[in-house]
N, C-alpha and C positions, 0 to 999 in steps of 0.2 A: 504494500500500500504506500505512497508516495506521502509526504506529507502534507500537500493540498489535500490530500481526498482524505486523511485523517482529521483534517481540520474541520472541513465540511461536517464530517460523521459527526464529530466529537461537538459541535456549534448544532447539528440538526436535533442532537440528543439532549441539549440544555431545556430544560421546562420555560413556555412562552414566559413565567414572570422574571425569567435572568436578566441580570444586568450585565454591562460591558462590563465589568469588574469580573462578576464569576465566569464570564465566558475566559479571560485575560486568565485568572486564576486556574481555572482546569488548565488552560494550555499551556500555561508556563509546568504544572503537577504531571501533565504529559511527556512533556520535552525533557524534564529530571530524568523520568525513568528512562528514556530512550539513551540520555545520557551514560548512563548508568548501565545499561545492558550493552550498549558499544564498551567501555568500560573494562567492563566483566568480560566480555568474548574478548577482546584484547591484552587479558590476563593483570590489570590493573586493578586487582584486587586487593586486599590488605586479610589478614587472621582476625575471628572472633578474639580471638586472644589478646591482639593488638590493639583492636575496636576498645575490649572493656579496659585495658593500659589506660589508654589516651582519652576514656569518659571520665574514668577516675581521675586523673590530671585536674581534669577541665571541670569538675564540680568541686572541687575543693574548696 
């Protein structure tokens, strides 16, 4: 799927009372994950193990 014709889908599928905001907001929560799976096929991954390292850091 190309991502005009995602966009289209992903805009047809909004409930008529959305606004340019949640329309904005799904497509940026789209684009993350797409990010994110290029990413990951790419081997740009990081360890669970790492992940909870680097939360504990950052909540202290």
């Amino acid at each position: 799927m190309t991502t005009k014709q995602l966009v289209l889908q992903t805009v047809k599928k909004l409930p008529d009372t959305a606004t340019i905001e949640d329309a904005m907001e799904k497509l940026l929560f789209l684009a993350k994950i797409e990010k994110g799976i290029s990413q990951a096929d790419a081997g740009k991954t990081i360890s669970h193990s790492s992940v909870k390292t680097r939360m504990r850091k950052r909540l202290k």
